[in-house]
C-alpha positions in Angstrom: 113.1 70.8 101.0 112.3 69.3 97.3 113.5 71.3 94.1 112.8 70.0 91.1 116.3 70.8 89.6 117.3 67.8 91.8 115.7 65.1 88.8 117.9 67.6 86.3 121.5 66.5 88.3 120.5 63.3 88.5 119.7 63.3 84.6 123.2 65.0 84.1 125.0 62.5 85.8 123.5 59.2 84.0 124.5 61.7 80.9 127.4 60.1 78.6 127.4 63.6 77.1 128.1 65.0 80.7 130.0 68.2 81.0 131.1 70.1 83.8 127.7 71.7 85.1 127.7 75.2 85.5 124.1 76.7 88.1 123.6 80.2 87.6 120.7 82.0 89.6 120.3 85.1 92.3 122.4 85.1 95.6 120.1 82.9 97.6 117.7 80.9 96.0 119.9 78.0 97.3 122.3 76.7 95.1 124.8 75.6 98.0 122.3 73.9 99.2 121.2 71.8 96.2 124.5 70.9 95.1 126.1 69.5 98.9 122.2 67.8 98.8 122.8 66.2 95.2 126.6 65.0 96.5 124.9 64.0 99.4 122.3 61.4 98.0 123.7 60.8 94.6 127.5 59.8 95.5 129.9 58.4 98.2 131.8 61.6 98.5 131.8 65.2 97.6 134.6 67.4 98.1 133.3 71.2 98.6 135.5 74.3 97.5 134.3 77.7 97.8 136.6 80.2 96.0 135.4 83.2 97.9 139.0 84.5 99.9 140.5 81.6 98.7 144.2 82.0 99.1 145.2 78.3 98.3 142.7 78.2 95.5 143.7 81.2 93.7 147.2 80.0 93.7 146.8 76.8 92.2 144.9 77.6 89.4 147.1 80.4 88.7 150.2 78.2 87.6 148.9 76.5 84.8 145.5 74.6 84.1 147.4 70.9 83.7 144.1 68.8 85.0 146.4 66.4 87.0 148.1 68.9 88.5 145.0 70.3 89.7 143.4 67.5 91.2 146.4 66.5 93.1 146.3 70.1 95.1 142.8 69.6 95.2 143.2 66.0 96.9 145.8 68.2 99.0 143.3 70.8 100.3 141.0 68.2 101.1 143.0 66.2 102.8 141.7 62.8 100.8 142.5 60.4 97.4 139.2 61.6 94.5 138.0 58.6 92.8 136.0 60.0 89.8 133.9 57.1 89.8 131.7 58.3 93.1 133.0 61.5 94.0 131.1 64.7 92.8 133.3 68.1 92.9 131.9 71.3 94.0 133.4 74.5 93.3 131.2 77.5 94.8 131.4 81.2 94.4 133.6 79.9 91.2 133.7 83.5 89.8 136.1 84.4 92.4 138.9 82.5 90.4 138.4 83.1 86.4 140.7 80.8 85.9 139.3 77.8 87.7 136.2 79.1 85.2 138.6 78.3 82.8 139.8 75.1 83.7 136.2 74.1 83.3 137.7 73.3 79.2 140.5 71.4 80.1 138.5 69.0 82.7 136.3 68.1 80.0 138.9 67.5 77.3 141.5 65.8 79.0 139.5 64.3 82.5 136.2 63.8 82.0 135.6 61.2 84.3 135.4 64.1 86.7 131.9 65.2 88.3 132.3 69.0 88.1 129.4 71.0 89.5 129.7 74.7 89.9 127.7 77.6 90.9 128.4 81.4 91.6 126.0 84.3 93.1 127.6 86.6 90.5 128.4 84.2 88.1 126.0 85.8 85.3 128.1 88.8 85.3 131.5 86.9 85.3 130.5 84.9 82.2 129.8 88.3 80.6 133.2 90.1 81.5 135.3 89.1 79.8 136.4 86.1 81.6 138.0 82.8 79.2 135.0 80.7 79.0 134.7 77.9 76.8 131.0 78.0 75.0 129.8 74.2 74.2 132.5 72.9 77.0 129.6 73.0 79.7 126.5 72.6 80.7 124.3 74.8 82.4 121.6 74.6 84.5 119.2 77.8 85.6 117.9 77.8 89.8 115.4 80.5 90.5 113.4 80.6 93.9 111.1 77.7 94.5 108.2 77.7 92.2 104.5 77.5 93.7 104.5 74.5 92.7 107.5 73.5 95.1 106.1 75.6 98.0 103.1 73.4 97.7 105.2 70.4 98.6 107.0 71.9 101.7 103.8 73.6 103.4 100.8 72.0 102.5 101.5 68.5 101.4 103.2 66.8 98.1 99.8 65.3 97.3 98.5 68.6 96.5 101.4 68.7 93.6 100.7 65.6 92.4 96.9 66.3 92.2 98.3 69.4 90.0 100.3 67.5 88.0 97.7 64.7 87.4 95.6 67.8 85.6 92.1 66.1 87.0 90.5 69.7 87.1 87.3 67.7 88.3 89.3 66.9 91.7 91.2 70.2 91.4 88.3 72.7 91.6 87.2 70.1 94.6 90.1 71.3 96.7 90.8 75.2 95.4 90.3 76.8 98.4 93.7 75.0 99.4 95.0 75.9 96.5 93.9 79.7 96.7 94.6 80.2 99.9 98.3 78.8 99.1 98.7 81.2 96.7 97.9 84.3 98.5 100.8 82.9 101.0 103.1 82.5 98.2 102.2 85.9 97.5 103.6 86.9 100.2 106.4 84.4 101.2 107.1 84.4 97.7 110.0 81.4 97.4 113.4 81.9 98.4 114.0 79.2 99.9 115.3 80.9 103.5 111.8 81.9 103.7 110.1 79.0 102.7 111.7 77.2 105.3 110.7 79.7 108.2 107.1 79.6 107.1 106.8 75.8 106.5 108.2 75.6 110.3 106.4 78.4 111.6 103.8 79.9 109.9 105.2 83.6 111.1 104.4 85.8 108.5 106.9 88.6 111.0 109.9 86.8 110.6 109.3 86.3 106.5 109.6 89.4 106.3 112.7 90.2 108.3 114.4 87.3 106.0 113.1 89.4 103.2 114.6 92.6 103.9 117.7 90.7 105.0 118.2 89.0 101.5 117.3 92.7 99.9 120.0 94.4 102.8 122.5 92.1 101.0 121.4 92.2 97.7 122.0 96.4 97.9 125.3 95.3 99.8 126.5 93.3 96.6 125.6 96.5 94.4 128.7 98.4 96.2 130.9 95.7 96.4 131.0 94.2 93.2 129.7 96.6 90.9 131.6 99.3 88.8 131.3 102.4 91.2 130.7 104.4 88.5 127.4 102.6 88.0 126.4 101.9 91.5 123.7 104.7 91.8 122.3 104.2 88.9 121.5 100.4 89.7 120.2 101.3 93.2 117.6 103.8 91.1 116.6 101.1 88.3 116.3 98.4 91.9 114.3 100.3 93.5 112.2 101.8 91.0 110.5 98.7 90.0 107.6 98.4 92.4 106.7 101.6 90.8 107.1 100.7 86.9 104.7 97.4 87.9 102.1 99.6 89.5 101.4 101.4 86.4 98.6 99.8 84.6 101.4 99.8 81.2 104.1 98.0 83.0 106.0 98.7 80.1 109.6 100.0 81.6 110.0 103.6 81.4 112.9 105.8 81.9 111.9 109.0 83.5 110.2 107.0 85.7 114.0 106.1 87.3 114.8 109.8 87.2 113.0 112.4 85.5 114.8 113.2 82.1 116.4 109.6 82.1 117.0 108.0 79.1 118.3 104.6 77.9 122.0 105.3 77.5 121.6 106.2 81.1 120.8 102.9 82.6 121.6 100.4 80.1 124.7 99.1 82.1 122.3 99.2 85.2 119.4 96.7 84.1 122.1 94.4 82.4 124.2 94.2 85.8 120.9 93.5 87.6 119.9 90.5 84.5 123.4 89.5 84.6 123.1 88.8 88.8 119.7 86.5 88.1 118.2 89.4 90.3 115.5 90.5 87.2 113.7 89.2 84.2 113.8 91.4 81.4 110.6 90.8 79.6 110.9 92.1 76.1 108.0 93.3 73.7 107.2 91.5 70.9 105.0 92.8 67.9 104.0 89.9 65.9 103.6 86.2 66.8 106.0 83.9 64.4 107.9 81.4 66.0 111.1 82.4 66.8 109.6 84.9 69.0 113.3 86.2 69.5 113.0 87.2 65.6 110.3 89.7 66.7 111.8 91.6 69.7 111.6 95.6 70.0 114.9 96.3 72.0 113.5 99.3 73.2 110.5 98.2 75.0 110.1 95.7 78.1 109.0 95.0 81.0 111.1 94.8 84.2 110.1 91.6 86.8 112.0 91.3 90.0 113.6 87.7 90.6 110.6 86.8 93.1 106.9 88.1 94.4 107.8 87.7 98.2 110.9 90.3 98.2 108.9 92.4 95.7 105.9 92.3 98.0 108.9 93.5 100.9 110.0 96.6 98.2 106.8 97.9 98.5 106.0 97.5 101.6 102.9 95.1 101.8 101.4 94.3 104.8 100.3 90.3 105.4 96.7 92.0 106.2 96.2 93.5 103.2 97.4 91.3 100.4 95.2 88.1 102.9 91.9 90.2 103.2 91.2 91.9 99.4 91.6 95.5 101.0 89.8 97.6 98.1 93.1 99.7 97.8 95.2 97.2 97.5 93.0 96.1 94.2 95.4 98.1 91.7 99.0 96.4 92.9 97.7 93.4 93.2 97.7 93.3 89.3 100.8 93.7 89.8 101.9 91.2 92.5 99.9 88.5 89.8 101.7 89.6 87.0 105.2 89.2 89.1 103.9 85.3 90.1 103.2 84.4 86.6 106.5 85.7 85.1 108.5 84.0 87.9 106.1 80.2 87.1 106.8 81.0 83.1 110.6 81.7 84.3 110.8 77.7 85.9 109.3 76.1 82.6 112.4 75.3 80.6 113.0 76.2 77.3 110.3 78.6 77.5 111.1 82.3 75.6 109.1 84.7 77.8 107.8 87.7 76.1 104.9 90.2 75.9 103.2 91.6 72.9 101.6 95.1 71.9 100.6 96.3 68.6 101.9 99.2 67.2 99.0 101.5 68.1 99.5 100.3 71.5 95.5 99.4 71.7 96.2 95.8 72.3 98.3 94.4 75.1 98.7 90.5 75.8 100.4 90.6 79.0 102.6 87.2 78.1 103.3 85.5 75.0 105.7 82.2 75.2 107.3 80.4 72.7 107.6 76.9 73.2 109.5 76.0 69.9 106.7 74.5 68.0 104.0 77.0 68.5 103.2 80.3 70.1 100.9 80.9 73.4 99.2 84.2 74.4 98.4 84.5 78.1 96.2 86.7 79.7 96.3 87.7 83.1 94.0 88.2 85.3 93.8 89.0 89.3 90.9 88.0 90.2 87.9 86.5 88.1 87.1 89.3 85.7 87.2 87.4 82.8 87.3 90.2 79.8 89.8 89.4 77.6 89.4 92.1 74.3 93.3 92.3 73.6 93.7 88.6 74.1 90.3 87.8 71.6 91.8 90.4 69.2 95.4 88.6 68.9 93.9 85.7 68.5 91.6 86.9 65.8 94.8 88.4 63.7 97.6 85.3 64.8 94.9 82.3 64.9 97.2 80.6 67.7 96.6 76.9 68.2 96.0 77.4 72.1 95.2 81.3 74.0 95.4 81.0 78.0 93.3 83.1 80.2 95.1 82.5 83.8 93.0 83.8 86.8 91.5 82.7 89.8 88.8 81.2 88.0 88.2 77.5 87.8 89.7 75.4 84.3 87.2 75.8 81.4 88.4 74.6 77.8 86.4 76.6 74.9 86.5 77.2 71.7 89.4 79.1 71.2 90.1 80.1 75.1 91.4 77.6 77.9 91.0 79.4 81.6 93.4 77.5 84.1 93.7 78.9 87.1 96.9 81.2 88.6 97.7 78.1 90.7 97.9 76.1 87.7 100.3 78.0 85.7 103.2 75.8 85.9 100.8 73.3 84.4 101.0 75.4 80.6 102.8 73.1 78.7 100.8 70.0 79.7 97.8 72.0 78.7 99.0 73.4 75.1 99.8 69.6 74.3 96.4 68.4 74.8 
């Protein structure tokens, strides 16, 4: 299965500014995977720890942190010599031992001829508790579940990514009904990578599901065990009422909505466990358009996306029938399910901030406005091929943005002030604001 993370190691390692390499992201969007893959092609050895009930582990990195200390009980567990030169270390579930989080400093002070990469299913939340961490000692890269983009390449063909990538809209439009019709499967397959690779083999849409409620069984399992039980229920509530928060036509996130009477204080600690585990985007509201958008940010108000479509196609229940045929009552989620796909494509684009603008009236809503650094991008949303656009003309009239984005199922069209690129070519927005 190709990720596109895997040109990111390989950039890291040619790096003379390398840095022990920290991947945070969700319980399963395959981190393991990628980093006994990169060790795999990239070097003659890899020597795999996972710190989860790690006896020997915890131990050794309890002493002290002396970096040739630790490599020799490394070299022990393993049972073999570790030349730096072509040996990459993993260390998985690395939030089990803080300390071995802490070591992370010393490897890259004193030994940094070490190839240290590290992940963690709960590592967000480790990094935020109060664990030793040394800021500007690492690097970090962020895996979320395979983009469409990705699930192109492993079930339809990687020719159909590079045609995307070659931006030839001529040739696109040519070949969208391949491209739509992947879509709606992403939809509901959605791109953990478990259920990726089921529906590349098999095309069951049955057992997609299964692997769905699976991931979300453990995902609830994970609330209980490593959350503070005081907090517990309150995360399950947040979790589960998001289907419900991205129905409402204002998928602004609202309170009551998680229990009637609720209020912020209430579930504050909730949503930033859940952000902390990769397993939501907190999408915050914005009420101006200067560049940082960060500088703009209403605290109170945001939207709440979960980590990936397919599982919150599962949450809701969504039958393979309906989202495939354009049942009529299916019409109002749907906006929904479109707006979930377009966060989670934004998410991928790095160095992206991702937020969404009202004005203070609240009688104009752009449903996404990025910052790329140099200049700001609305982006208007659209299910199907409905193509009014008042809010997004009215920003623009105000903020006079070099580029607006209409995404839809529509074919590309450049205007005056508008480009349309279709929902399949989303992860194609930066290409498309530098032309």
């Amino acid at each position: 299965m190709y990720r596109t993370a895997m040109k990111k190691l390989y950039k890291w390692k040619e790096s003379k500014y390398r840095k022990p390499l920290i991947i945070e992201g969700a319980r399963q969007v395959g981190k393991t995977w990628l980093m006994k893959e990169f060790g795999h092609e990239a070097y003659e050895n890899t020597v795999y720890i996972n710190f989860d009930s790690n006896s020997v582990m915890t131990d050794l990195f309890a002493t002290d942190l002396n970096t040739e200390r630790l490599i020799m009980g490394i070299e022990l567990y393993a049972g073999r010599k570790i030349n730096p030169d072509n040996t990459l270390l993993i260390f998985d579930e690395v939030q089990e031992v803080p300390k071995a989080l802490s070591s992370l400093k010393y490897f890259y002070e004193n030994a940094p001829q070490y190839h240290i990469v590290c992940a963690g299913s709960l590592l967000g939340i480790a990094l935020h508790g109060g664990t030793s961490f040394p800021v500007g000692k690492v690097d970090f890269l962020n895996l979320y579940p395979l983009s469409f983009k990705e699930f192109l390449i492993a079930v339809v063909g990687e020719q159909y990514a590079e045609l995307l990538d070659s931006q030839d809209y001529q040739m696109i439009t040519s070949f969208k009904n391949i491209f739509v019709e992947a879509l709606r499967q992403y939809y509901f397959v959605g791109g953990m990578p478990e259920a990726v690779q089921s529906f590349a083999e098999d095309k069951d849409f049955n057992e997609v599901r299964e692997i769905q409620r699976r991931i979300l069984t453990a995902y609830e399992q994970d609330f209980s065990k490593h959350a503070p039980t005081e907090i517990v229920p309150k995360i399950r509530m947040v979790w589960n009422s998001i289907p419900s928060q991205l129905a409402k036509e204002n998928k602004k996130f609202i309170y009551g909505l998680v229990r009637e009477g609720g209020r912020a204080k209430d579930f504050e600690t909730a949503i930033m466990w859940l952000s902390d585990c990769g397993l939501i985007h907190k999408i915050s509201r914005v009420n101006s358009a200067g560049i940082p958008l960060k500088a703009y940010e209403d605290l109170k108000a945001f939207k709440l996306f979960l980590v990936d479509v397919g599982l919150l196609g599962c949450m809701a229940g969504l039958r393979q029938n309906v989202l495939l045929s354009g049942n009529d009552m299916f019409a109002q989620f749907k906006g929904a399910l479109t707006e979930q796909y377009v966060c989670q494509q934004l998410k991928t684009i790095d160095n992206l901030n991702v937020c969404y603008f009202t004005n203070d009236r609240g009688s104009c809503e752009v449903d996404f406005v990025v910052d790329t650094g140099e200049t700001v991008v609305p982006i208007e949303v659209k299910a199907e091929v409905n193509l009014k656009a008042k809010s997004l003309k009215t920003f623009c009239e105000k903020y006079n943005p070099e580029t607006a984005v209409r995404t839809s199922m529509s074919d590309y069209k450049k205007e005056e002030w508008l480009i349309n690129l279709p929902l399949y070519a989303i992860e194609e927005l930066e290409k498309v604001c530098r032309e």
